[in-house]
Backbone as numpy.savetxt, mean C-alpha at the origin, in Angstrom:
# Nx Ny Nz CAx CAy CAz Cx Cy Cz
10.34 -9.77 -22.17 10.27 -9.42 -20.78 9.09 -10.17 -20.15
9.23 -10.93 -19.44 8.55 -11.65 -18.86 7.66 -10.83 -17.50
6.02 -11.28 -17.17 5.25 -10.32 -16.29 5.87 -10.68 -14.95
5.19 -10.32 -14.11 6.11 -9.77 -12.71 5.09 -11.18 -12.13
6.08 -11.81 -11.05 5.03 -12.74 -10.53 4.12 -12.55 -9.47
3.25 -12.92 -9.46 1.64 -12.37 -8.25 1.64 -13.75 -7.39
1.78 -12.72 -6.58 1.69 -13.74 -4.78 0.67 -14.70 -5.23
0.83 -16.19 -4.36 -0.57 -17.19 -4.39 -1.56 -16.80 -4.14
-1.14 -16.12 -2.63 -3.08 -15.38 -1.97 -3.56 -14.98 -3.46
-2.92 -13.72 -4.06 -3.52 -13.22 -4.98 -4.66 -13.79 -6.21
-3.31 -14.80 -6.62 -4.01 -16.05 -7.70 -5.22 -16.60 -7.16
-5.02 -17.20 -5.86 -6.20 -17.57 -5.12 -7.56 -17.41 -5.15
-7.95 -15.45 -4.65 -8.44 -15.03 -4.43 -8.96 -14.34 -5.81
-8.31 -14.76 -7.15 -8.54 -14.50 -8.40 -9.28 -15.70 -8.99
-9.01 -16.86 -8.59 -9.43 -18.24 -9.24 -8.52 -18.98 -9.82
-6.89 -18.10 -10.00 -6.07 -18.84 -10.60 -6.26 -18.59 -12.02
-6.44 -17.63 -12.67 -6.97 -17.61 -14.31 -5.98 -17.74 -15.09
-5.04 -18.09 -14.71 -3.87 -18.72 -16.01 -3.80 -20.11 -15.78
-4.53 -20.61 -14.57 -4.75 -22.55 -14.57 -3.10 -23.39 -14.61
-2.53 -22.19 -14.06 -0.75 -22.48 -13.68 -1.22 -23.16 -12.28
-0.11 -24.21 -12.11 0.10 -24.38 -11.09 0.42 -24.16 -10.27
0.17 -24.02 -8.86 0.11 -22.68 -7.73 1.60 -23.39 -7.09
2.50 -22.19 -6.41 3.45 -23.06 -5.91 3.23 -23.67 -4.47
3.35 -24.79 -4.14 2.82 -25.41 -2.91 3.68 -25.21 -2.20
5.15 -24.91 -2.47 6.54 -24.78 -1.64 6.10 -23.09 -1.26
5.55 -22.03 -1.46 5.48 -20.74 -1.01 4.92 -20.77 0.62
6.02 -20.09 1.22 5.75 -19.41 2.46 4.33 -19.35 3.07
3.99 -19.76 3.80 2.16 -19.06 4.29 2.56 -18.63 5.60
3.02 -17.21 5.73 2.71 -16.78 7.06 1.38 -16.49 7.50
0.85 -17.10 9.37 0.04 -16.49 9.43 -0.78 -15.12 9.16
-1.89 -15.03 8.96 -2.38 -14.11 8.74 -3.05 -13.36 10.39
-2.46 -11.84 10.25 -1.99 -10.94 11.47 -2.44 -9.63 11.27
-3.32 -9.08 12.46 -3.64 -7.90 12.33 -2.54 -6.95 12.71
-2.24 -5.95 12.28 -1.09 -5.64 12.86 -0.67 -3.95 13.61
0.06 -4.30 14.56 -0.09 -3.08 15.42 0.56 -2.20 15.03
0.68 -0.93 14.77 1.33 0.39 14.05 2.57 0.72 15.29
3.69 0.37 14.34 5.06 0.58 15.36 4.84 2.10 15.76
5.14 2.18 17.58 5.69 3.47 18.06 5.94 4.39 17.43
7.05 4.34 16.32 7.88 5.54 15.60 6.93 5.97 14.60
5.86 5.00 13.99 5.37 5.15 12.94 4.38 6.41 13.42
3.68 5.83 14.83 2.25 6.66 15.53 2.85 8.18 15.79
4.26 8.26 15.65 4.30 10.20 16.05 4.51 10.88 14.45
4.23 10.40 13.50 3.82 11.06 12.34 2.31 11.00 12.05
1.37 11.98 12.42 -0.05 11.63 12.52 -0.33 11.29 10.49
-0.07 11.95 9.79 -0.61 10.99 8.76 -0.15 9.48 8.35
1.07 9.04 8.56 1.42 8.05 8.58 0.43 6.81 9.31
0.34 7.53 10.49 -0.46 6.90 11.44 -2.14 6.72 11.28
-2.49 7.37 10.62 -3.91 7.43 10.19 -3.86 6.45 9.14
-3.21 6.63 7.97 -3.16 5.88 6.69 -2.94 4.46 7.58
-2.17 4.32 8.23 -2.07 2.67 8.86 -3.10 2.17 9.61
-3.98 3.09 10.20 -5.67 3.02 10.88 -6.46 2.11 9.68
-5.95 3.26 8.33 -7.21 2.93 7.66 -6.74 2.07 6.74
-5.58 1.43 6.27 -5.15 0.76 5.50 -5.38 -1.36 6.11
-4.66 -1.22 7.21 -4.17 -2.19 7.92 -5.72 -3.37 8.00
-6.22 -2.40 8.62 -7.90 -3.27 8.97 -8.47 -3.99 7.48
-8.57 -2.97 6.44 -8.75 -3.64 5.54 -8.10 -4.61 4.99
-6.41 -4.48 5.02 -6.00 -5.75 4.09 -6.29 -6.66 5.35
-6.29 -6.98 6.74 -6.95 -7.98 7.23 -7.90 -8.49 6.36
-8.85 -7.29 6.38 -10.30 -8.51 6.06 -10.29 -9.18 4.81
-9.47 -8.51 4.09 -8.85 -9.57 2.76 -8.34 -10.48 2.63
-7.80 -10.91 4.57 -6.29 -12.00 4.09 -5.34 -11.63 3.45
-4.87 -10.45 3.40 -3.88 -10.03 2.66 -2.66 -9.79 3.47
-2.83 -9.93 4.87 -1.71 -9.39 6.18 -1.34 -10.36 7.01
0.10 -10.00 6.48 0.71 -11.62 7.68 1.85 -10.08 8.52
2.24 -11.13 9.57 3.83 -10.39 10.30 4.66 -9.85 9.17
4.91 -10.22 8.28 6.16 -10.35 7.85 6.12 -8.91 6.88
4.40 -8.52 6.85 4.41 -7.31 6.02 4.87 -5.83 6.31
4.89 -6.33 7.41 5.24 -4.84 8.64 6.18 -3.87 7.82
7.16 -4.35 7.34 8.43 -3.47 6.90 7.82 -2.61 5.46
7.04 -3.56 4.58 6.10 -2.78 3.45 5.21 -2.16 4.02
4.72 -1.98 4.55 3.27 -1.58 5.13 4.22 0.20 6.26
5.18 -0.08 6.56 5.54 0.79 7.18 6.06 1.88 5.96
6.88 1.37 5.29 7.28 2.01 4.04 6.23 2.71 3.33
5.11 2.15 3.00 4.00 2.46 2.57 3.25 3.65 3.37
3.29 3.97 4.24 2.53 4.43 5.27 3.40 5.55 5.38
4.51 5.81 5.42 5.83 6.91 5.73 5.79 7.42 4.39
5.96 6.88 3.52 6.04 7.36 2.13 4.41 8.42 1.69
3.85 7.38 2.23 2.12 8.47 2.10 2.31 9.57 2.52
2.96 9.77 3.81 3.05 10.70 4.54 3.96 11.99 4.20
5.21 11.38 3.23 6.02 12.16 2.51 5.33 13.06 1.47
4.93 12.30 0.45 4.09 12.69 -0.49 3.16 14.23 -0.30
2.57 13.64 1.07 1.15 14.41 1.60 2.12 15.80 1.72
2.73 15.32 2.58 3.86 16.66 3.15 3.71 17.60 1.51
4.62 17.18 0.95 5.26 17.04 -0.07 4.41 18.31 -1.14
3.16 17.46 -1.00 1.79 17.83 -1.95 1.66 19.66 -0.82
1.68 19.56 0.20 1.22 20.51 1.07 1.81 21.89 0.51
3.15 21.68 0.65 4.02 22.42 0.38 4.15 23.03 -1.10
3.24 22.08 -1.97 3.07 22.42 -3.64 1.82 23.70 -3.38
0.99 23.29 -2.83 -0.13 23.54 -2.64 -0.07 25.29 -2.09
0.84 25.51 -1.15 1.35 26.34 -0.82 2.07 27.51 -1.47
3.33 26.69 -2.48 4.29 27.66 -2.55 3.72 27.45 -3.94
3.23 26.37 -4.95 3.08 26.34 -6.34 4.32 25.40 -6.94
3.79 25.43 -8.07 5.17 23.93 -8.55 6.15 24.49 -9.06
6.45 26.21 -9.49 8.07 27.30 -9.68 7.84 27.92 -8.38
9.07 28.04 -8.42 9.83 28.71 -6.90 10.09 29.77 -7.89
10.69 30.29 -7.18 11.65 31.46 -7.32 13.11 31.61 -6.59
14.09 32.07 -7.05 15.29 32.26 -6.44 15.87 33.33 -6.56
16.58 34.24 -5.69 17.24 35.28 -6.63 18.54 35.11 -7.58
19.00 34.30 -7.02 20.12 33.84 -7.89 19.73 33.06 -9.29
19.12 31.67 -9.20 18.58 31.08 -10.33 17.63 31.12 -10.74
16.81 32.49 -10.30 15.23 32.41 -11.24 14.35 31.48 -11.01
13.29 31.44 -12.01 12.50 30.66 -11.82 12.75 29.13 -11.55
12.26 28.22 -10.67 12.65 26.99 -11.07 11.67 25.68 -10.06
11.49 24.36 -10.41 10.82 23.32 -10.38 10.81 23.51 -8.84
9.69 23.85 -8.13 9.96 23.37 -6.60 10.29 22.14 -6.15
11.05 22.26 -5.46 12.21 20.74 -4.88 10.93 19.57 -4.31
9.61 20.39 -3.88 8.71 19.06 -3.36 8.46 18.58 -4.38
8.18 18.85 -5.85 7.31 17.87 -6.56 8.57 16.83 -7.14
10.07 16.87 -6.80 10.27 15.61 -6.66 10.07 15.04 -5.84
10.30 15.25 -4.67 9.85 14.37 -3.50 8.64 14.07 -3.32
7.69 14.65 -4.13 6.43 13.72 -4.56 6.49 13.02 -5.09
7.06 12.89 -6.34 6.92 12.21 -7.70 7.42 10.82 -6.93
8.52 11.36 -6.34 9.32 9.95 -5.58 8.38 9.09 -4.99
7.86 10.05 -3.99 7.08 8.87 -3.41 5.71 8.60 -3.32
5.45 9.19 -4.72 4.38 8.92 -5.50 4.41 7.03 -6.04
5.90 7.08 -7.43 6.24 5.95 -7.48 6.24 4.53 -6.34
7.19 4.84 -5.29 7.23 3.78 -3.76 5.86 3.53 -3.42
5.05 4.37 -3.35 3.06 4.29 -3.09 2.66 2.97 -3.89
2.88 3.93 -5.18 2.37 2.73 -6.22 2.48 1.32 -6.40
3.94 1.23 -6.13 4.57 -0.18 -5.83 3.99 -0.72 -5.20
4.28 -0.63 -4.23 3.28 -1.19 -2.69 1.78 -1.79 -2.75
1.27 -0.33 -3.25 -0.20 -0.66 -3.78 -0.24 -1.43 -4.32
0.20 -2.07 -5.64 0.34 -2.87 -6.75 0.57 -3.84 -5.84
1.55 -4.33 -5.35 1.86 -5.55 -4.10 0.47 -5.89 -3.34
-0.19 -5.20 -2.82 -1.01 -5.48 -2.08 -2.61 -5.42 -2.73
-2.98 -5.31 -4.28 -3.81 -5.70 -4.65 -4.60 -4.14 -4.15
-4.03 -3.17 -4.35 -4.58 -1.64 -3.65 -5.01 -0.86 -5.24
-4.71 -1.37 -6.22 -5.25 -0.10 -7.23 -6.07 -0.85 -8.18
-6.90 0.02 -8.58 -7.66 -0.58 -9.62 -7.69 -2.02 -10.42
-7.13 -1.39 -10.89 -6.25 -2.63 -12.03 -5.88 -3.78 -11.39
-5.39 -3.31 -10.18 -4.60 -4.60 -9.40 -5.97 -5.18 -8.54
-6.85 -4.47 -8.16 -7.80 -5.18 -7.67 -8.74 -5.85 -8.29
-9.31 -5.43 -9.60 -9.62 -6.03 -10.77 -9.31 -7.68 -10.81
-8.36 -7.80 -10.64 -7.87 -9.36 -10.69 -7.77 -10.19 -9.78
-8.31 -9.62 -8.84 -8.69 -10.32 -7.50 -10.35 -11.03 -6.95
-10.53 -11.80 -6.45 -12.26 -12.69 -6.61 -12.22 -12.79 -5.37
-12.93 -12.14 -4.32 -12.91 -12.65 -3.40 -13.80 -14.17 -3.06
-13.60 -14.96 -1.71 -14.89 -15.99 -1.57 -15.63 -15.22 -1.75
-16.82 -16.76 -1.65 -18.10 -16.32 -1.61 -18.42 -16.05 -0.73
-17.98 -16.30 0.59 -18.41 -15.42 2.40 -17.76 -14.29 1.78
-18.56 -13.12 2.34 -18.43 -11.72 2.40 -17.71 -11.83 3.45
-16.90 -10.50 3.21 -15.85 -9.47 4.59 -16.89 -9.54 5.17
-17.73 -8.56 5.23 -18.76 -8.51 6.62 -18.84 -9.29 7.29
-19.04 -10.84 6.90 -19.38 -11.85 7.35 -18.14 -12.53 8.43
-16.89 -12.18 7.82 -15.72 -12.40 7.89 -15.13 -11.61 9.33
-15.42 -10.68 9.22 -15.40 -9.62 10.26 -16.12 -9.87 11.80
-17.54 -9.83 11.47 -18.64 -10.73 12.70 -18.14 -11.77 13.19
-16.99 -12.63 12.54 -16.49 -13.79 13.19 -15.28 -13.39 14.10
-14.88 -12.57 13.62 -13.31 -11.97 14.22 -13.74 -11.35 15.22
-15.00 -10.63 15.56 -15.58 -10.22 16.52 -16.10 -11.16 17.87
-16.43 -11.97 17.69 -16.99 -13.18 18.17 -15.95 -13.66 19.01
């Protein structure tokens, strides 16, 4: 089974540590700050997570147009989860029924679910540990990076 392949930015911003040759034919969409669709802003956690998500993969270079549809997925799915978690939090992870007794409350699949879709994403975008681990940024700092975007 062969490993999963990692975007150029990624390699890039790693040094390239397998000394593979980068593909020169890959896509470079501009890189885009990006505005949180309408539908997304009337789910307030959705909408927060995209506050606080979005700005950062900017300052990484990690955000072109084209991410919108992951980044929305990502952001809705958080929001599921959260729900999701609320409702654990609440009722506990056995229900009760009178008919079938004890049994698995229906949110902690719909966590688990979109627990998994989170992860993905994350992993895509260089968001978890592990996955950030393998990432180098330049030697200009974000900060630095930022003060210019300001400018």
């Amino acid at each position: 089974m062969s490993n999963k392949p990692i975007p150029t930015k990624l390699k890039e911003l790693n040094g390239n540590p397998g000394k593979r040759p980068l593909n020169k034919n890959e896509p470079k969409p501009k890189e885009e700050l990006l505005e949180c669709p309408d539908w997304l802003k009337k789910d307030r956690l959705a909408f927060n997570e995209w506050k606080r998500i979005v700005p950062e993969l900017y300052l990484l270079r990690l955000l072109t147009k084209i991410d919108r549809a992951a980044l929305e997925l990502y952001c809705s799915q958080y929001s599921i989860y959260r729900q999701a978690m609320k409702v654990i939090q609440k009722d506990g992870l056995i229900t009760t029924n009178i008919r079938q007794g004890d049994k698995a409350n229906p949110a902690a699949a719909i966590a688990r679910e979109a627990a998994k879709i989170i992860k993905t994403i994350c992993v895509e975008f260089g968001l978890t540990p592990s996955s950030r681990s393998r990432i180098s940024l330049p030697n200009e700092t974000i900060d630095d990076e930022f003060e210019r975007l300001l400018d």
